[in-house]
N, C-alpha and C positions, 0 to 999 in steps of 0.2 A: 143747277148752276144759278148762281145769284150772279145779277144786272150789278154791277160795282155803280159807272159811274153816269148818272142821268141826268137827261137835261130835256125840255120839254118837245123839244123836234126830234128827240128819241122816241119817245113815248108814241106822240104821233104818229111815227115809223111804224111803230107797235102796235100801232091800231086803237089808243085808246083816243078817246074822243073828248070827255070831259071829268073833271075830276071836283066833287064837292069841295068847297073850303074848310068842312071837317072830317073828309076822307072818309063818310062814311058811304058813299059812294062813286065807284069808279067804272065810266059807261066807255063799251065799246063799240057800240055802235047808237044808234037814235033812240032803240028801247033796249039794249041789252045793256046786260051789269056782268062786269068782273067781280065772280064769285070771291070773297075774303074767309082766310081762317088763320087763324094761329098756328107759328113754327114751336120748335122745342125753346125756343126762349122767350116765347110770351107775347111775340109781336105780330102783327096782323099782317098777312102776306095776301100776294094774288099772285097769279100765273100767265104769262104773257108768252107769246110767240115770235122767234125773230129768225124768217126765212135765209136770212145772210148764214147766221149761226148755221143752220141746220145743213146748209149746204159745206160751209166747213167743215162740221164733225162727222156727220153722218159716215162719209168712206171711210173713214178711221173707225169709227166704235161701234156703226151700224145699231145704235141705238133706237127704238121706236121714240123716245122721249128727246131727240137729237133737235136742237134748238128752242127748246122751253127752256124762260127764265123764271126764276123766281125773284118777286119785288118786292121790299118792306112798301109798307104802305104809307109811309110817315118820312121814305124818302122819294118814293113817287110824291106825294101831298109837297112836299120841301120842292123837288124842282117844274114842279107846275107852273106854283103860286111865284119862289123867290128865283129861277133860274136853275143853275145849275147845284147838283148834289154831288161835290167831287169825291173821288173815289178815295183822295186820304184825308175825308172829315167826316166826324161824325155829324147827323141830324141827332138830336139830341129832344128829348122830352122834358120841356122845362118843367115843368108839376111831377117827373120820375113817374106817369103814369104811360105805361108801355101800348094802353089801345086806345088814349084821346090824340089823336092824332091832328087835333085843328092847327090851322098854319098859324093863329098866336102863341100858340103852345111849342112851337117849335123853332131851334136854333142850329147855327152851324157853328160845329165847336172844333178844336184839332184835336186828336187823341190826348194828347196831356191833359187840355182843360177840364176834358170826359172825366178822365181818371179823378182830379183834383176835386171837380165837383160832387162825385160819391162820396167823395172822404167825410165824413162828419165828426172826424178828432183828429185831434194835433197827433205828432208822432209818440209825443211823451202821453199820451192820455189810452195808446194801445195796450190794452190787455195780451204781452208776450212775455214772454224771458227774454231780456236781453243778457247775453252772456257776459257782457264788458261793464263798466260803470258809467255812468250819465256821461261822467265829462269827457268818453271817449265820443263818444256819438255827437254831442255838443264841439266837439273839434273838428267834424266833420264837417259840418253845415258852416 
């Protein structure tokens, strides 16, 4: 289960203790480090514990993993440093590189902006078929 939406007196809840300003490490206690690895999309996650959770789920799905969150690392590092990471925006990697996670490298974008910013051509510069002619699609816009 992934943590949607964080804020830094979550975290704390969580037991994490302090968080580099280049997220290359995150301490949960005095000398101990929340171990990081990469998910199936390239991003650096950790694994946190949240006893509330656990007590919710657990009588339902009686899962031994019942109350583990999974945490991008680059939205824990976002609401450390800048507050809160809400759950409908994205933290966003300004340089598009998925494991520098330092807080200048990072922004809070809304889903459209995300989207917009990948795009690196205009719509008329997309290598597709369009089935109609230019000036129907230019009527649209």
């Amino acid at each position: 289960m992934y943590a949607r939406e964080l804020t830094k007196e979550y975290l704390i809840k969580l037991g994490i203790t302090n968080i580099t300003p280049d997220g290359k490490h995150i301490y949960t206690g005095i000398e101990k480090e929340a171990e990081q690895c990469k998910n199936q999309n390239g991003y650096l996650v950790f694994s946190a514990y949240d006893h509330d959770l656990y007590k919710a789920i657990y009588p339902i799905t009686k899962s031994r993993n019942a109350g583990t969150i999974v945490i991008p690392v680059h939205r824990a590092v976002y609401a450390w440093y800048k507050g809160s990471a809400k759950a409908s925006m994205v933290v966003d990697h300004i340089n598009n590189n998925k494991t520098d996670n330092r807080i200048d490298n990072l922004q809070l974008l809304t889903v459209k902006d995300n989207i917009w910013k990948g795009r690196e051509c205009d719509v008329w510069e997309l290598k597709c078929n369009l089935r109609r002619p230019r000036s129907y699609y230019e009527y649209l816009i």
